[in-house]
N, C-alpha and C positions, 0 to 999 in steps of 0.2 A: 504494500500500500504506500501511495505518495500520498504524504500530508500539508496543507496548510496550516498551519497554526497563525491564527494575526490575532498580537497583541501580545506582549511579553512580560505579560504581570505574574501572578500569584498561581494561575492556573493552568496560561496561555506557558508556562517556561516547566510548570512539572508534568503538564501532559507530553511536553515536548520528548522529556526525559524517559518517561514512560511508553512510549512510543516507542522511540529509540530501541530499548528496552526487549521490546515486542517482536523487534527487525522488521520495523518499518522506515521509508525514509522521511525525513521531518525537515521544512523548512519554517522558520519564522517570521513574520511582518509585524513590522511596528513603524512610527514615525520618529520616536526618541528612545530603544532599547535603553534599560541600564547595564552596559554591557558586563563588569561586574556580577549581580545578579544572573543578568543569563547564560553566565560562563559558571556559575556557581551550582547551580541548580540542573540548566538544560546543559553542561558540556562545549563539545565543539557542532553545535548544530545549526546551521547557515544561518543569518537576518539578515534579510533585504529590507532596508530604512523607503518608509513611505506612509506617503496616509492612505487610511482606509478608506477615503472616500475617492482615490485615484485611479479612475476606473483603467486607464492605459498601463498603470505599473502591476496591477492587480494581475493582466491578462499577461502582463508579459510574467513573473514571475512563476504564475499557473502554466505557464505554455513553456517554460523554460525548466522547471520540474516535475512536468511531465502529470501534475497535480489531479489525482483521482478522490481526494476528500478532504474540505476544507473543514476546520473549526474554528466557530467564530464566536472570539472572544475581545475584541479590540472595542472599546468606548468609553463614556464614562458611568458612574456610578455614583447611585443614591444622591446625596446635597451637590455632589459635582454637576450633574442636570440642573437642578432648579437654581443654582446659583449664577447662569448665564443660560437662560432658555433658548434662546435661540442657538448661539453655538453648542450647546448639549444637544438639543436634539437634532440639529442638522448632522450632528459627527456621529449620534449613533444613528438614526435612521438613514442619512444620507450614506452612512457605511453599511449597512444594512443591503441598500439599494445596490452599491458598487460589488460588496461580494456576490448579490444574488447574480447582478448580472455579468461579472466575469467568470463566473462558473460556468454560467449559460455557454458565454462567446468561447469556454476554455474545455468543452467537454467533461467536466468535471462531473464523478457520478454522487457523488452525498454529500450533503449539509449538515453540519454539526452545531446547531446553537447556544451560546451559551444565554440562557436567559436566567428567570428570578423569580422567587415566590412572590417578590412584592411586585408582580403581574394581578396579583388574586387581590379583590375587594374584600381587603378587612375589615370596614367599615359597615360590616352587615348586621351582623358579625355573623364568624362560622359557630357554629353546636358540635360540629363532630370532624374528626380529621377533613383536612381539607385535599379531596381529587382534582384529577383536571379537569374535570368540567365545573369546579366552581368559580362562578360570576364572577370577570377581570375587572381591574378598577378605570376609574373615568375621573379620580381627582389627583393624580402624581403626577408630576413631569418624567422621571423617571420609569416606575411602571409602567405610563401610557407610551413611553417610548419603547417598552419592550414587547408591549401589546402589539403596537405598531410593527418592529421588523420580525415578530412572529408570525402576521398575517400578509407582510409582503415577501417571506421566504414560504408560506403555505400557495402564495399565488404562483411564485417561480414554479415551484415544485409539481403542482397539477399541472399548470400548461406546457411545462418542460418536460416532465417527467422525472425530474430527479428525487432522489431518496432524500427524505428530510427527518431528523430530529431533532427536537426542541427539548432541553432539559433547564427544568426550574428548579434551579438550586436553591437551597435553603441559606444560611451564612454562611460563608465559607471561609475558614482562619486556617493558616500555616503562617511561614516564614516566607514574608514576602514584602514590598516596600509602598504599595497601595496608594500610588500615585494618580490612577485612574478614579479614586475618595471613595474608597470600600470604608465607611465609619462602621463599623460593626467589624468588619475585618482587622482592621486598625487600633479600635478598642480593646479589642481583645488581644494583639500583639502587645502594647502599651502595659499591660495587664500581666502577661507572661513574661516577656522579657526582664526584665529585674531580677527576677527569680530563675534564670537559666545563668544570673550573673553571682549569685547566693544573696542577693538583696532584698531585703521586705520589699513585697510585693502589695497594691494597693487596687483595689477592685473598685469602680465607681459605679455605682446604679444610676445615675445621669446616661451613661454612657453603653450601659447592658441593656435594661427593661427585663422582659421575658422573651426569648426568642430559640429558636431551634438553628443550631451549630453541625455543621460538619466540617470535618476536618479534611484537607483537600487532598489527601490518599483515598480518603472515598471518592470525594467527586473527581478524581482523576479515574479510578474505577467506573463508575458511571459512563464518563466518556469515552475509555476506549470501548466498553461494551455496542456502544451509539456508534462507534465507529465500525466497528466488526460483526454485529448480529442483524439477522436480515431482520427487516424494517415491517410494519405491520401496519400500527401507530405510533404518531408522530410529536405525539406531548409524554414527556416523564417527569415528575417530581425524583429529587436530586436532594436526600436530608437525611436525616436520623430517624423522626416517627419520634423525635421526644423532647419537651420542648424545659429549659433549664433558664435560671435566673441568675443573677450577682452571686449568691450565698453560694449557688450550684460552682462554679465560675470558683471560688475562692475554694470552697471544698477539693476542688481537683488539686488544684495547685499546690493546699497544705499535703496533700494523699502521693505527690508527685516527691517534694520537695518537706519531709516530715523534719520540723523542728522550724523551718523559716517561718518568721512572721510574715502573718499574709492578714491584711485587715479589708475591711468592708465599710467607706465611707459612708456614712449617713446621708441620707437624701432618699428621696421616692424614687424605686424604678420604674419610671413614668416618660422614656425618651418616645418622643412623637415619632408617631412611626414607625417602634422597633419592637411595641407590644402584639406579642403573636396571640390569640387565646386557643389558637390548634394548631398542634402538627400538621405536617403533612403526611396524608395518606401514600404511603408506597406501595402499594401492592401490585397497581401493575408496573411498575420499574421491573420489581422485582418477577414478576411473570412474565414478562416481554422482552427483558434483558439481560434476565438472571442476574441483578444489581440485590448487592448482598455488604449491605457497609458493617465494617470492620473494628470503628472506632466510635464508642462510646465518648462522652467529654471526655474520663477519665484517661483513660486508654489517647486520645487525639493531642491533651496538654501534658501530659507525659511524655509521648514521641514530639510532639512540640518541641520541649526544651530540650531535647537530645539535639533535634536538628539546629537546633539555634545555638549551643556549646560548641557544634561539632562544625560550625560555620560562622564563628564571633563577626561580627561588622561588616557579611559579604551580605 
């Protein structure tokens, strides 16, 4: 398999690796790699510097590795959208639009999305885990922009023919530098790192809520599955199925790290936006993809801080 990867953050550089990994070939797109980072994590695996919305650099890179399955993960995230609306959603929808359609012009056979739970109207609220077919939101900038190149890579897809999956990740945290404004991702780095340095460690509920975390060994798992299993249906939820708070959040980290002070700042976990009151339903992930996640909080901030000792300042 030839892959695209665009986008060389948190998820776009250890799917890379994993890939890799798999023996498959892997190129990367980005517009401003950290190359650091992507030499840290993905190895020696190609990036071509470009934007995503450059529909000519897109085709030629497709057409120069010979590219039979893109994963797209290049844009921005959560307050990064609503903090410049226009250029948020022109870069991820308008990139949206340039990968569907260099795939088109580039024979490329699968789409790989990376999309987000916070596609789904929480504002209903859910009663019981939440599937995908439950009602997407209409008041996010963000969300509505994922709503959006969900259903312009659903339009590619039918009229084209190509193979598409769309995976709504739940949080996702590793070790990664969340420049694209993953704040939940970045939270929780903020949170752990200290204590991969033997430092009291400092959990903020401003900055948690309640929310459902996967660690991005699963959702790297998730994706190669999306890459390699025939195709059926085209939306999967991408999480744990269990949804944790601040207290949860500090519990791991004293269980990781027994004897560090790890405290729990006072204040309400009350971060707009980041209260979940459901899981997500996995079951057909896991019926459709055989997506079987691995890491528990516990289990995810434990190899956490392994990989964060074992890679100080990369």
């Amino acid at each position: 398999m030839n892959i695209l990867v665009t986008g060389t953050g948190l998820i776009g550089c250890h799917l890379a690796r994993e890939m890799v990994q798999r023996g498959n070939r892997v190129v990367m797109y980005d517009l401003a790699p950290m190359e650091g980072y992507v030499r840290s994590v993905a190895g020696d695996v190609p990036v071509t510097k470009g934007d995503v919305r450059d529909l000519p650099a897109l085709v030629d890179v497709m057409r120069e590795y010979q590219v039979d399955t893109v994963f797209h993960s290049a844009g921005l995230i959560g307050p990064k959208v609503a903090e410049r609306p226009y250029t948020g959603l022109a870069i991820n929808v308008g990139g949206a639009i340039a990968v569907a359609e260099s795939a088109r012009l580039s024979g490329v056979r699968r789409l790989v999305f990376a999309s987000s739970f916070a596609v789904y109207n929480w504002d209903l609220p859910p009663t019981a885990p939440i599937n995908e077919d439950f009602p997407t939101t209409q008041n996010s900038f963000y969300g509505s922009s994922k709503v959006a190149c969900e259903q312009i890579f659903r339009a590619y897809a039918t009229t084209y023919g190509l193979e598409l999956a769309i995976l709504r990740f739940a949080q996702v945290y590793g070790r990664g530098h969340y420049t694209g404004g993953s704040s939940g991702g970045l939270a929780m780095h903020g949170a752990v790192e200290p204590a991969s340095r033997g430092e009291p460690a400092r959990v903020d509920p401003r900055l948690f809520g309640r929310n459902e975390y996967v660690y991005i060994k699963d959702a790297v798992q998730g994706i190669a599955l999306a890459c390699e299993r025939p195709l059926v249906i085209e939306a999967f939820n991408i999480g744990t199925g269990t949804l944790h708070g601040p207290d949860d959040v500090a519990a791991a980290i004293r269980l990781a790290r027994p004897g560090l002070p790890v405290e729990v700042l006072p204040g309400p976990a009350q971060r707009p936006g980041q209260r979940r009151d459901q899981p997500l339903d996995l079951a057909r992930s896991k019926r459709e993809l055989g997506y079987n996640p691995q890491f528990d909080l516990a289990k995810g901030i434990a190899d956490f801080l392994k990989e964060l000792q074992r890679t100080p300042g990369a």
